[in-house]
FINUKE-603634 format. One record per residue: chain; residue in one letter; x, y, z of N, C-alpha, C in turn. Coordinates in nm, 2 decimals, always signed. Layout:
REM FINUKE-603634
PT   unit   code      nc1      nc2      nc3     cac1     cac2     cac3      cc1      cc2      cc3
PT      A      A        X        Y        Z        X        Y        Z        X        Y        Z
...
//
This chain:
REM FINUKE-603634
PT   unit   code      nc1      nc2      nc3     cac1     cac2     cac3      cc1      cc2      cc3
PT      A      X    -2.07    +1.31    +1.47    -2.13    +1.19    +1.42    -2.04    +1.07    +1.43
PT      A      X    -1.89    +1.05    +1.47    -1.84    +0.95    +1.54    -1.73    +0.94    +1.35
PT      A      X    -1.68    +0.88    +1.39    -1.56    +0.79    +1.27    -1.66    +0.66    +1.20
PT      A      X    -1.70    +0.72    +1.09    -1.74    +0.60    +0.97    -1.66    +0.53    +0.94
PT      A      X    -1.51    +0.56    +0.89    -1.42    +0.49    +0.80    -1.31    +0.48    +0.86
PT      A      X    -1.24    +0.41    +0.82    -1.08    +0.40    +0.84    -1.01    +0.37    +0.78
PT      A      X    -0.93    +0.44    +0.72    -0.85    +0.39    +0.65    -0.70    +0.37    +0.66
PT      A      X    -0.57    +0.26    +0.64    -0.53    +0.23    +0.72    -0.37    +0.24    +0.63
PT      A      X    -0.28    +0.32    +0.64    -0.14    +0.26    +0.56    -0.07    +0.11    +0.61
PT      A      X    +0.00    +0.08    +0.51    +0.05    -0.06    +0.51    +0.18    -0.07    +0.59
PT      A      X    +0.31    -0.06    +0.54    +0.41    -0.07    +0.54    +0.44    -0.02    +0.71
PT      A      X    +0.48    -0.05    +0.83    +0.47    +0.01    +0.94    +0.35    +0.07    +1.00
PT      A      X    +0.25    +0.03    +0.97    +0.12    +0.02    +1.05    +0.02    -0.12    +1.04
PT      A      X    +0.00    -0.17    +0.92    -0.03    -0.32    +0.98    +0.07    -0.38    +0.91
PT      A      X    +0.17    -0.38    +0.86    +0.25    -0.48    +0.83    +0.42    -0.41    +0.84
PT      A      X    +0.50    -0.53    +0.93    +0.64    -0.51    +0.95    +0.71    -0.49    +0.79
PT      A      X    +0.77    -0.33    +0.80    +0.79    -0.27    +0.72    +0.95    -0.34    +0.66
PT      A      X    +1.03    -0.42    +0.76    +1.11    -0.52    +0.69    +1.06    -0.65    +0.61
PT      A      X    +0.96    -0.67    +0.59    +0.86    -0.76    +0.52    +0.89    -0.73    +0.41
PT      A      X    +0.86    -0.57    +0.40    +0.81    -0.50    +0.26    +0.93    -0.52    +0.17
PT      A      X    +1.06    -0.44    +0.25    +1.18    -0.45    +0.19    +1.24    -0.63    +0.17
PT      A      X    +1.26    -0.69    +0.26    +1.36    -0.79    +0.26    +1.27    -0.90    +0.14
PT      A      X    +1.14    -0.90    +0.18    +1.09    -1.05    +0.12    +1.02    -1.02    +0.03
PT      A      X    +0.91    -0.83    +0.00    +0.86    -0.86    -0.17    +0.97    -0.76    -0.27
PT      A      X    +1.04    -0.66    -0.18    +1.11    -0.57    -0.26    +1.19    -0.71    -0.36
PT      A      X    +1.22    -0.76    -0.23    +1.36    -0.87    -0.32    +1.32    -0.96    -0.39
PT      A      X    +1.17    -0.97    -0.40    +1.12    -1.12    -0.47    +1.07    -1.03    -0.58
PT      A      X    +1.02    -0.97    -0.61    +1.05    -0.88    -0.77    +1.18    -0.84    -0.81
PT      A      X    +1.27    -0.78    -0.69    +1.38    -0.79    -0.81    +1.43    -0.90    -0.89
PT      A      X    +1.44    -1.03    -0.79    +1.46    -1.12    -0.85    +1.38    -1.20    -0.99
PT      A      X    +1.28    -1.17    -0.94    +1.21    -1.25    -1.05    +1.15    -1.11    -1.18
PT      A      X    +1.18    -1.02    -1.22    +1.13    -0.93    -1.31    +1.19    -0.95    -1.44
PT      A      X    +1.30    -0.98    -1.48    +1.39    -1.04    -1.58    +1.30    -1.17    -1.63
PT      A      X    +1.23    -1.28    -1.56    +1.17    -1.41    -1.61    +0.97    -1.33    -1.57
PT      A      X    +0.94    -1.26    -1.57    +0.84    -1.23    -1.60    +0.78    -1.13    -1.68
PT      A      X    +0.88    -1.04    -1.74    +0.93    -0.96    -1.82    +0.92    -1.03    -1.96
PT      A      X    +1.01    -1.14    -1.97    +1.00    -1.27    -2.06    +0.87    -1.34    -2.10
PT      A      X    +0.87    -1.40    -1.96    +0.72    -1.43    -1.99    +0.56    -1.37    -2.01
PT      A      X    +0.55    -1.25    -2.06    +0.43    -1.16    -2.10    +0.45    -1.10    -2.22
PT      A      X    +0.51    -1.18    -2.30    +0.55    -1.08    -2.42    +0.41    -1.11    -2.49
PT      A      X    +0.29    -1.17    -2.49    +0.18    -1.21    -2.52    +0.04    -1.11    -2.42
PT      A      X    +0.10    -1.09    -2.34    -0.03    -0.99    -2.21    +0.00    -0.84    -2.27
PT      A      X    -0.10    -0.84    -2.31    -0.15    -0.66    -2.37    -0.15    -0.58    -2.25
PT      A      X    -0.17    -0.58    -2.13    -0.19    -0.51    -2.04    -0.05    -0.52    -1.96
PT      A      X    +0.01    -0.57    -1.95    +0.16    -0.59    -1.91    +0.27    -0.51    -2.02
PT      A      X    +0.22    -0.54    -2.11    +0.33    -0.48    -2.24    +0.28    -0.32    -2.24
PT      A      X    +0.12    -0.33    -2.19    +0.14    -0.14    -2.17    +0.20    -0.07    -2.07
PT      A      X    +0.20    -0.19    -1.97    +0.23    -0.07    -1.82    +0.40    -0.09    -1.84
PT      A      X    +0.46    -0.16    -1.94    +0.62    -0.15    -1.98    +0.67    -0.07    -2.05
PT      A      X    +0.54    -0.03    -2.15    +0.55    +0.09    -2.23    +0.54    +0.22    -2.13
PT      A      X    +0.47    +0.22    -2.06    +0.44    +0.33    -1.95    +0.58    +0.36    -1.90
PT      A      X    +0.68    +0.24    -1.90    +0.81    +0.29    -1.81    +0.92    +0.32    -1.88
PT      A      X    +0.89    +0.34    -2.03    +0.96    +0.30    -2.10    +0.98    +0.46    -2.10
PT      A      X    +0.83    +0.52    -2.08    +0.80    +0.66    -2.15    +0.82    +0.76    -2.08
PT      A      X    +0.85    +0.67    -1.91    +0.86    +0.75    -1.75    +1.07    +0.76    -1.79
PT      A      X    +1.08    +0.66    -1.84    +1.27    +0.65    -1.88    +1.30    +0.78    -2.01
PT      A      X    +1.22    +0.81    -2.10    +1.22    +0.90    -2.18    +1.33    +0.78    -2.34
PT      A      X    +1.30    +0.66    -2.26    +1.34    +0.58    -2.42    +1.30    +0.42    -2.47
PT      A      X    +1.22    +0.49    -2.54    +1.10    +0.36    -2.62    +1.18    +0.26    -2.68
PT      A      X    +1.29    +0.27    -2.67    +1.41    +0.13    -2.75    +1.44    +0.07    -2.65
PT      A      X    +1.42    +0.06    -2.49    +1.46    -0.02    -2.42    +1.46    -0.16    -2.45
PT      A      X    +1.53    -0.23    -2.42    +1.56    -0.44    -2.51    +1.51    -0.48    -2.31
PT      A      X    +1.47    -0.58    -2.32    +1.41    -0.64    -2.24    +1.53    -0.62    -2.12
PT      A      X    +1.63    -0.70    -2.15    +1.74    -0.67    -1.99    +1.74    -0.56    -1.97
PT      A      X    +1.75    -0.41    -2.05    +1.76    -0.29    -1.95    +1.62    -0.24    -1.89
PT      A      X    +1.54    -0.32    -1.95    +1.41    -0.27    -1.91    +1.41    -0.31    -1.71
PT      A      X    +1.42    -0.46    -1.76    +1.39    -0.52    -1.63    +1.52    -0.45    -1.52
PT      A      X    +1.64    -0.43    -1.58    +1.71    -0.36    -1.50    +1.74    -0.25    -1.42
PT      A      X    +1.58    -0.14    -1.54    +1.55    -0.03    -1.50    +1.47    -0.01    -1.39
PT      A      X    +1.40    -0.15    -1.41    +1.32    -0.15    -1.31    +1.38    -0.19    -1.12
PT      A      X    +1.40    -0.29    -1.20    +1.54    -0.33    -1.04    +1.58    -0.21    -0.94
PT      A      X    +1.62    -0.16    -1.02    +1.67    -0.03    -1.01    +1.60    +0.06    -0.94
PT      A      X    +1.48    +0.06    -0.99    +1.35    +0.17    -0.92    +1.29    +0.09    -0.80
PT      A      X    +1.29    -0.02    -0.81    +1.27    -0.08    -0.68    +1.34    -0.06    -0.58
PT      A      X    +1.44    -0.06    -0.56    +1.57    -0.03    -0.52    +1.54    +0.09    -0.45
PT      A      X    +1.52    +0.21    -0.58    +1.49    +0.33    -0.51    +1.38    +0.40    -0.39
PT      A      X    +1.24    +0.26    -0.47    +1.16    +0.26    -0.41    +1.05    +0.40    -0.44
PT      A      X    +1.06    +0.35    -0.61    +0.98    +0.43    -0.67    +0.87    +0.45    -0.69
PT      A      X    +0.80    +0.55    -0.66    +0.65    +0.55    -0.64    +0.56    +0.53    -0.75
PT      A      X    +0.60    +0.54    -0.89    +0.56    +0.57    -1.00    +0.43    +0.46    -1.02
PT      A      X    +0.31    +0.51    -1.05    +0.26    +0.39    -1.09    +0.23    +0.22    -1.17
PT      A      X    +0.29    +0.27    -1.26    +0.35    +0.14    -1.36    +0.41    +0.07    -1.28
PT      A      X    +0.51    +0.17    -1.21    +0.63    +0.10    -1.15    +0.57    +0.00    -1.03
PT      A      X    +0.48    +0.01    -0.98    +0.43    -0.04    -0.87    +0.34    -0.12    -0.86
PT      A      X    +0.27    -0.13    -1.01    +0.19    -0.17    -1.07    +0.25    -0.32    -1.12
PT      A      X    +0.35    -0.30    -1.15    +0.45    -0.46    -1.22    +0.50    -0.51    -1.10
PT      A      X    +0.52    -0.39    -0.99    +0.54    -0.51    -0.90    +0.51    -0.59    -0.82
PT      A      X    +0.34    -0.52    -0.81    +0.24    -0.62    -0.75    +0.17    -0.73    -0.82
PT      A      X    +0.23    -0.70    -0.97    +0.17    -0.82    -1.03    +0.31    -0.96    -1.02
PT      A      X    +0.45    -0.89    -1.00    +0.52    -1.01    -1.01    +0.50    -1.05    -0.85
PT      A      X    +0.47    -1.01    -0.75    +0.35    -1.07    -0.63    +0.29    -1.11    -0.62
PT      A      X    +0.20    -1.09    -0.69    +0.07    -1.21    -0.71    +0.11    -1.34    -0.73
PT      A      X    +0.20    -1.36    -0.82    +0.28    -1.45    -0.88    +0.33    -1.54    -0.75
PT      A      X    +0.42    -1.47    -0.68    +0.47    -1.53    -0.53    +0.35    -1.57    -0.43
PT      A      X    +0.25    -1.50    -0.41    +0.14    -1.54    -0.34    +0.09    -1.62    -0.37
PT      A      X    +0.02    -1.63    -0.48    -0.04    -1.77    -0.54    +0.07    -1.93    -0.57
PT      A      X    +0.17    -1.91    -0.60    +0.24    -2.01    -0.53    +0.29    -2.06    -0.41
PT      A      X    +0.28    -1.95    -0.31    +0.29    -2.00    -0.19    +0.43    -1.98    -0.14
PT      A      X    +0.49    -1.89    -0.21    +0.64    -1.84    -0.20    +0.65    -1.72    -0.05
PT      A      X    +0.56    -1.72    +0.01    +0.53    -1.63    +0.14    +0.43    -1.61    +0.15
PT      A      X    +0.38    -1.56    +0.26    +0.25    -1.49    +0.31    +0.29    -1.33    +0.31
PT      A      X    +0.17    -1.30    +0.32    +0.16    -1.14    +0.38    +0.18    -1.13    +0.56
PT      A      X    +0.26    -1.04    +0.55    +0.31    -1.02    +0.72    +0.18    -0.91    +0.76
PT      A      X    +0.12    -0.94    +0.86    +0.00    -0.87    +0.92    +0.02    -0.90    +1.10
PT      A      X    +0.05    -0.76    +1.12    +0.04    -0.81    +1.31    -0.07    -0.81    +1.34
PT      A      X    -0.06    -0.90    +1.44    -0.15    -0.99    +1.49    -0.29    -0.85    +1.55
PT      A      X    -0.23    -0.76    +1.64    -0.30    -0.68    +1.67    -0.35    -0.63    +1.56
PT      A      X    -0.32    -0.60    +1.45    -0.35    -0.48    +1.35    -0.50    -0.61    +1.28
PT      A      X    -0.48    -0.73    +1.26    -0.57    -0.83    +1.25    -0.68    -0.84    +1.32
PT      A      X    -0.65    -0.82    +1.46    -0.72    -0.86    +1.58    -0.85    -0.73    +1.58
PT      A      X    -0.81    -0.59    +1.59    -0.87    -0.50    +1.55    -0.94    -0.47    +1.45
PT      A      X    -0.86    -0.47    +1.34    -0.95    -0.46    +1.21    -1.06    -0.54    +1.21
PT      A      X    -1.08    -0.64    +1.24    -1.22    -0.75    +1.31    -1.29    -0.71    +1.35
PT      A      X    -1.24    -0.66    +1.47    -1.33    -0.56    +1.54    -1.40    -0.46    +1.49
PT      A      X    -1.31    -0.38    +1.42    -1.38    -0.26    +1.37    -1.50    -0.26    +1.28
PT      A      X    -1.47    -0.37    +1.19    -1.57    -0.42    +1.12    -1.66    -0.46    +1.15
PT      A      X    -1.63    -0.54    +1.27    -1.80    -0.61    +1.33    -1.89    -0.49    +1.33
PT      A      X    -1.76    -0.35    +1.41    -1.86    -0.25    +1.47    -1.92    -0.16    +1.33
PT      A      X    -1.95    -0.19    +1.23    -1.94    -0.18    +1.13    -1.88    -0.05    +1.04
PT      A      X    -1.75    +0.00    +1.09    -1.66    +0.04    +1.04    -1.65    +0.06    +0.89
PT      A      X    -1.63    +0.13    +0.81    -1.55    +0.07    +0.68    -1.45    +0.10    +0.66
PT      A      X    -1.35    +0.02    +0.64    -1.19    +0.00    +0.63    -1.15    -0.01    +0.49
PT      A      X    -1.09    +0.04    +0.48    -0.97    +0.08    +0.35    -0.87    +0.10    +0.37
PT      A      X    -0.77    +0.02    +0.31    -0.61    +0.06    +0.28    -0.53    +0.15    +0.19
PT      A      X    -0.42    +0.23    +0.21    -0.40    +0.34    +0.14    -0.27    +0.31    +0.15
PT      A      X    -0.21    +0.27    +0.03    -0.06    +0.23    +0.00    +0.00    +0.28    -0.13
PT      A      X    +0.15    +0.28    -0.12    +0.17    +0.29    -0.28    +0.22    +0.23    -0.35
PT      A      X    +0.18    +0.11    -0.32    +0.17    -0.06    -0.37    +0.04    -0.05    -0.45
PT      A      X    +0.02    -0.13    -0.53    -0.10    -0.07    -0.63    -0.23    -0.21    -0.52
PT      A      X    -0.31    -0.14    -0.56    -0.45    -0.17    -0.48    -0.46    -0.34    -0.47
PT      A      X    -0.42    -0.39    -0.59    -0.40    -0.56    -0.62    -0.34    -0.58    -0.53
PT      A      X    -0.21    -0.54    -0.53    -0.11    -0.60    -0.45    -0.14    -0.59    -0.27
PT      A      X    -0.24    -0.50    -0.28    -0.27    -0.45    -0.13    -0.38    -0.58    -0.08
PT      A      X    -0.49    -0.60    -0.18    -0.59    -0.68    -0.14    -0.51    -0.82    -0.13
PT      A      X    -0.39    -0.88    -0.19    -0.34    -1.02    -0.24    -0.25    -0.97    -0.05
PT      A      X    -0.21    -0.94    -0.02    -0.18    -0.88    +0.14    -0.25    -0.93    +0.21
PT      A      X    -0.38    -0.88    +0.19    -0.45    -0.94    +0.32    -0.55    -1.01    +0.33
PT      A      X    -0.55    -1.08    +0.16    -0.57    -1.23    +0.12    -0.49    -1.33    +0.21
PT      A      X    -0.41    -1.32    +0.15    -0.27    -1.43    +0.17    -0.21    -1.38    +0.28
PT      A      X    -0.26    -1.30    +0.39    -0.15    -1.27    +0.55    -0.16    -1.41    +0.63
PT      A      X    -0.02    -1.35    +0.71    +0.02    -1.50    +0.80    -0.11    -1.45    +0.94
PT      A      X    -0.19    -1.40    +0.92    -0.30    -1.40    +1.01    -0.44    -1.45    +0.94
PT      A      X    -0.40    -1.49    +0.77    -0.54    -1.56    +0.74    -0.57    -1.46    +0.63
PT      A      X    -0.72    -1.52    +0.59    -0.75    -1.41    +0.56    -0.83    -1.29    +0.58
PT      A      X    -0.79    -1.19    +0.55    -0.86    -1.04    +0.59    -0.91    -0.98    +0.50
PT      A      X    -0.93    -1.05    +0.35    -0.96    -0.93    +0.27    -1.10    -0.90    +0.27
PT      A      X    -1.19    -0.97    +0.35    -1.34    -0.95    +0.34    -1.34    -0.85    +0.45
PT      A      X    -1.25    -0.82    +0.52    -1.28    -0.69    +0.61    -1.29    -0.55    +0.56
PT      A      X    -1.20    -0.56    +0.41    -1.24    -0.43    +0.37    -1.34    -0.39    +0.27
PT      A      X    -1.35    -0.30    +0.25    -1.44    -0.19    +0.17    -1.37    -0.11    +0.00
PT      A      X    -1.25    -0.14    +0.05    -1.14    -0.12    -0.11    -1.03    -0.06    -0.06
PT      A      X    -0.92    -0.07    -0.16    -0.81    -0.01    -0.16    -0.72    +0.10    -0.19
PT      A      X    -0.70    +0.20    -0.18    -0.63    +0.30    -0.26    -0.48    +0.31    -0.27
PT      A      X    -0.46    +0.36    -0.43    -0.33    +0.34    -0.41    -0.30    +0.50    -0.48
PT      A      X    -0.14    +0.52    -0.58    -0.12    +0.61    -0.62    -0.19    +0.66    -0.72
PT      A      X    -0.27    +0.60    -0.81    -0.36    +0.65    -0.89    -0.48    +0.73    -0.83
PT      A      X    -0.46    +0.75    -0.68    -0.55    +0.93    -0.62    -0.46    +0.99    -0.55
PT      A      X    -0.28    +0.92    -0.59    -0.26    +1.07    -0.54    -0.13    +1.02    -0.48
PT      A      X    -0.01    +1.11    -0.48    +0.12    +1.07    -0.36    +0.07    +1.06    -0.25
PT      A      X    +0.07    +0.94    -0.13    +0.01    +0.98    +0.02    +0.09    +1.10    +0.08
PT      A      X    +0.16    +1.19    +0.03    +0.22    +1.32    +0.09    +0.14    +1.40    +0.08
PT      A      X    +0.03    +1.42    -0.03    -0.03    +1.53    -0.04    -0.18    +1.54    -0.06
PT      A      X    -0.20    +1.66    -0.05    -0.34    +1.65    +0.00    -0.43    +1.64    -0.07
PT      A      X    -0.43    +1.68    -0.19    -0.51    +1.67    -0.29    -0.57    +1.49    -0.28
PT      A      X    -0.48    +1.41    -0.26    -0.48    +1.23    -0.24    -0.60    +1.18    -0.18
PT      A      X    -0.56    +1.23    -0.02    -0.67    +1.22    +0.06    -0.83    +1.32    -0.01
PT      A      X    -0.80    +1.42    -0.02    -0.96    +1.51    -0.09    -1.02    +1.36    -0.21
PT      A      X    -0.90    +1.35    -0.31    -1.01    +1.26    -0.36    -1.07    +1.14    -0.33
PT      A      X    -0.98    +1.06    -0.21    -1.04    +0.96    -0.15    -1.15    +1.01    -0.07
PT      A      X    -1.19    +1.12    -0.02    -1.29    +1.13    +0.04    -1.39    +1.19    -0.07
PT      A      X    -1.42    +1.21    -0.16    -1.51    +1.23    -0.26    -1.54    +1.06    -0.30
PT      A      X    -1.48    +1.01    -0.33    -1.46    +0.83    -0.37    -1.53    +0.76    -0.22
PT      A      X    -1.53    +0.80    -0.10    -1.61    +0.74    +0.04    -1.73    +0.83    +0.07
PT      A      X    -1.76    +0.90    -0.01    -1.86    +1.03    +0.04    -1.92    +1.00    +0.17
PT      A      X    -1.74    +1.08    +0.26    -1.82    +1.09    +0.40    -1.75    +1.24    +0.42
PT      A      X    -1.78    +1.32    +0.51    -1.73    +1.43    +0.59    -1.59    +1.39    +0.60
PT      A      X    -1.49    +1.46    +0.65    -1.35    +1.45    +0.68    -1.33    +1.41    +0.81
PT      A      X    -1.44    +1.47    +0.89    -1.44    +1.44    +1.02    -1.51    +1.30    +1.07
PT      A      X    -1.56    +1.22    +0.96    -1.61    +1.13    +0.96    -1.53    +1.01    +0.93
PT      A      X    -1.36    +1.03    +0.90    -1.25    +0.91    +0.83    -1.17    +0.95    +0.93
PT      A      X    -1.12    +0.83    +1.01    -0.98    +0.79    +1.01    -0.86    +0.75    +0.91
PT      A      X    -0.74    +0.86    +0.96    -0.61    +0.81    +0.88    -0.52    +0.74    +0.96
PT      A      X    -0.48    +0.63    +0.98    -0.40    +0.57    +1.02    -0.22    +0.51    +0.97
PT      A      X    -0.16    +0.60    +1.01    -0.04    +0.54    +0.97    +0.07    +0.61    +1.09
PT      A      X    +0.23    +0.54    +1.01    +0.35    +0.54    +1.11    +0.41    +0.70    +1.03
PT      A      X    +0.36    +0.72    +0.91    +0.45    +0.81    +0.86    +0.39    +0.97    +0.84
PT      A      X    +0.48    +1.06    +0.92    +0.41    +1.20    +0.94    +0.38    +1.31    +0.85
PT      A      X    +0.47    +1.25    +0.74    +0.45    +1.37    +0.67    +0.30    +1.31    +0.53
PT      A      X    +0.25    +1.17    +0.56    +0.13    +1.16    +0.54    +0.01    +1.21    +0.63
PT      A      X    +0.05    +1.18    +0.72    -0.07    +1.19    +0.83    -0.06    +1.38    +0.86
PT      A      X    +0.03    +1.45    +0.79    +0.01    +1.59    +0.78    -0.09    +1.61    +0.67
PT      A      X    -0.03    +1.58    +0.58    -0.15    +1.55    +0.43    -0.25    +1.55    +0.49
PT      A      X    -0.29    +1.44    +0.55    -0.43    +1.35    +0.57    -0.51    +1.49    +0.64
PT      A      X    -0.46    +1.54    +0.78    -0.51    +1.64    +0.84    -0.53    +1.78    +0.82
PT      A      X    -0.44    +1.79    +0.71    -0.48    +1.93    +0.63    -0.59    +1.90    +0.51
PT      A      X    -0.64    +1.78    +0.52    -0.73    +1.76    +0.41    -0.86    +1.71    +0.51
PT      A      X    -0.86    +1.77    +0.62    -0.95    +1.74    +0.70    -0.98    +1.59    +0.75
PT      A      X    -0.92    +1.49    +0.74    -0.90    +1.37    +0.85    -0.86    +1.37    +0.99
PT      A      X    -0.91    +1.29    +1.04    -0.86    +1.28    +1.17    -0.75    +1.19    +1.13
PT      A      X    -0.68    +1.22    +1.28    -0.55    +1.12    +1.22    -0.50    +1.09    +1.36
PT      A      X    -0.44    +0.96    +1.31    -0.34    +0.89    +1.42    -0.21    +0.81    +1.41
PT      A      X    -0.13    +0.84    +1.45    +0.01    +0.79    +1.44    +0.03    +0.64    +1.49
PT      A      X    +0.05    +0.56    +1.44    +0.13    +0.43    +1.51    +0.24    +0.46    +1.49
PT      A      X    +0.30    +0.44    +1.63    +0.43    +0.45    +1.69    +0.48    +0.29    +1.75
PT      A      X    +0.56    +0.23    +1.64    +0.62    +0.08    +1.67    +0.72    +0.07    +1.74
PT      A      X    +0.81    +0.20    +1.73    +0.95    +0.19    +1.75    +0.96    +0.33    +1.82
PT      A      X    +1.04    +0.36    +1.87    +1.16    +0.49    +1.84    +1.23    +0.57    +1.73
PT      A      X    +1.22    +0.47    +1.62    +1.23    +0.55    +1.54    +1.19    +0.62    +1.42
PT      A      X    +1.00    +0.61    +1.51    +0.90    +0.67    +1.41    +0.95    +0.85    +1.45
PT      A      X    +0.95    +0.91    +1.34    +0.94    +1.01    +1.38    +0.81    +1.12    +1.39
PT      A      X    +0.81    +1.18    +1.52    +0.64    +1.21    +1.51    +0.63    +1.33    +1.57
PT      A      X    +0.50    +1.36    +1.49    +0.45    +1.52    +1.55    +0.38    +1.54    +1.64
PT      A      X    +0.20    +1.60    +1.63    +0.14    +1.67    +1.67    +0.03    +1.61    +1.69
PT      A      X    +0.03    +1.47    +1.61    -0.11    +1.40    +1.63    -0.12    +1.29    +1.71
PT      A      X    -0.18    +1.24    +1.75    -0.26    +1.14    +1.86    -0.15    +1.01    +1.80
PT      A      X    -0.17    +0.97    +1.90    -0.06    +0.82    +1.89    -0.12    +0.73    +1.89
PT      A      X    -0.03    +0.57    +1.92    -0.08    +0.49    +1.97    +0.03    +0.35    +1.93
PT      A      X    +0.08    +0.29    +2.07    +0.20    +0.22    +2.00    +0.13    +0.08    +1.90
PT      A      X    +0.01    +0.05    +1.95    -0.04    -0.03    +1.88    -0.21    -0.05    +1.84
PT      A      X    -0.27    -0.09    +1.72    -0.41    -0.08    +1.72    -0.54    -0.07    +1.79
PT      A      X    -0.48    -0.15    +1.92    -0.57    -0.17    +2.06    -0.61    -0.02    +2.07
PT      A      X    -0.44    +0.04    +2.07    -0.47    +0.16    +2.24    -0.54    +0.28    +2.12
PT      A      X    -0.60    +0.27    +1.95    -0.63    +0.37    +1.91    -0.75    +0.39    +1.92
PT      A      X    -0.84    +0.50    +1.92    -0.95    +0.58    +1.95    -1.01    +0.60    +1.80
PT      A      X    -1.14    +0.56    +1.85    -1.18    +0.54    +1.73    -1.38    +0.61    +1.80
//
C-alpha cells in the first residue's frame, strides 16, 4: 500500500547536529540560573523542577544547585523528560526573541514540502520535548515548516533506542508498520524502528555516521519513499 507517514529524527537528519550542541545546548546552559528565578510563580515549571528534584533523589535542592544540576545534565545530554522538557521551554524563550533560528537543511526543507504536497504525513521523533521540536521548525533558517507536520514525538512514548517507542507511535498514527517511514542518522534507533516493524532509512551526512543494514541516503532527495 506504499509509505503513509514519515517520520523524521532531528539532530543529524534535518538539522546540523552542531546546531544542537553549540547554539541551544549552550543557550540553556547559560540562561537556566535566570529562568529558574524567574518561574518561581509558574505551577507547571515548579512541577517539572520538582520532577528533577525527585530524578536527583533530593527535594532540598536551593535554586543554584538545582539549575547546576541541570547544567550538568545538559552537558551529559540527558534524556530524562523534565530534563528536556525545561530545556525546550528555556528555547522557546530564545526563539521568540530572536536570539537564533532553527538550523534546517535546505534539502531536508525542500523535501519535506514535497512530501506533503504528496500528501505524506510527517512527524518528528526527538528527545527534545515535542514543543521544542515544533518552535524548530517554526522558527528554521528555512522559514517556516511547522504546517508541514502532523505532530511531534518525543520521550514521553519512549527512548528512540527501543522498541516498545516506535509500537506506541504507531498505535498513536494507526497505520501498519509497513505503512511509516523512519528516518534518521542514528543506528541503533533505526534498529528499534525496524524491529518494530518500520521501514527505515539511514541519512548518511558524513563518514562518521556509523551504519548498518539499512537503506541509505546521503541526503533527503536520494530517499525512497
Amino acid at each position: 500500500m506504499g509509505i503513509k507517514a514519515i517520520i523524521v529524527d532531528t539532530a543529524g537528519t534535518t538539522t546540523d547536529f552542531q546546531f544542537i550542541k553549540e547554539v541551544l545546548f549552550s543557550y540553556s546552559e547559560n540562561a537556566m540560573a535566570d529562568f529558574i528565578a524567574n518561574s518561581k510563580n509558574d505551577f507547571a515549571i515548579q512541577t517539572l523542577l520538582d520532577d528533577v528534584k525527585q530524578l536527583a533523589g533530593n527535594p532540598d535542592l536551593d535554586d543554584a544547585a538545582l539549575a547546576q544540576l541541570l547544567v550538568d545534565w545538559i552537558r551529559d545530554d540527558s534524556k530524562a523528560t523534565p530534563v528536556k522538557t525545561l530545556q525546550g521551554l528555556v528555547w522557546k524563550q530564545g526563539y521568540l526573541k530572536g536570539d537564533f533560528k532553527g538550523h534546517v537543511y535546505e534539502d531536508a526543507a525542500k523535501v519535506l514540502t514535497q512530501w506533503n504536497a504528496l500528501g505524506k504525513r510527517l512527524y518528528s521523533f526527538s528527545s527534545s520535548s515535542a514543543d521544542a521540536q515544533e518552535l524548530l521548525f517554526k522558527y528554521s533558517s528555512q522559514g517556516d515548516l511547522s504546517g508541514l507536520f502532523y505532530g511531534h514525538f518525543d520521550t514521553s512514548v519512549g527512548q528512540k533506542t527501543t522498541v516498545q517507542a516506535y509500537k506506541n507511535i504507531l498505535n498513536t498514527v494507526s497505520l501498519r508498520p509497513s505503512q511509516v517511514l523512519y528516518l534518521s542518522d542514528d543506528l541503533a534507533e533505526l534498529n528499534a524502528a525496524r524491529e518494530a516493524g518500520l521501514v527505515t532509512c539511514q541519512l548518511v551526512r558524513s563518514d562518521q555516521v556509523r551504519q548498518g543494514s539499512h537503506d541509505s541516503a546521503p541526503t533527503f532527495a536520494q530517499v525512497r519513499t
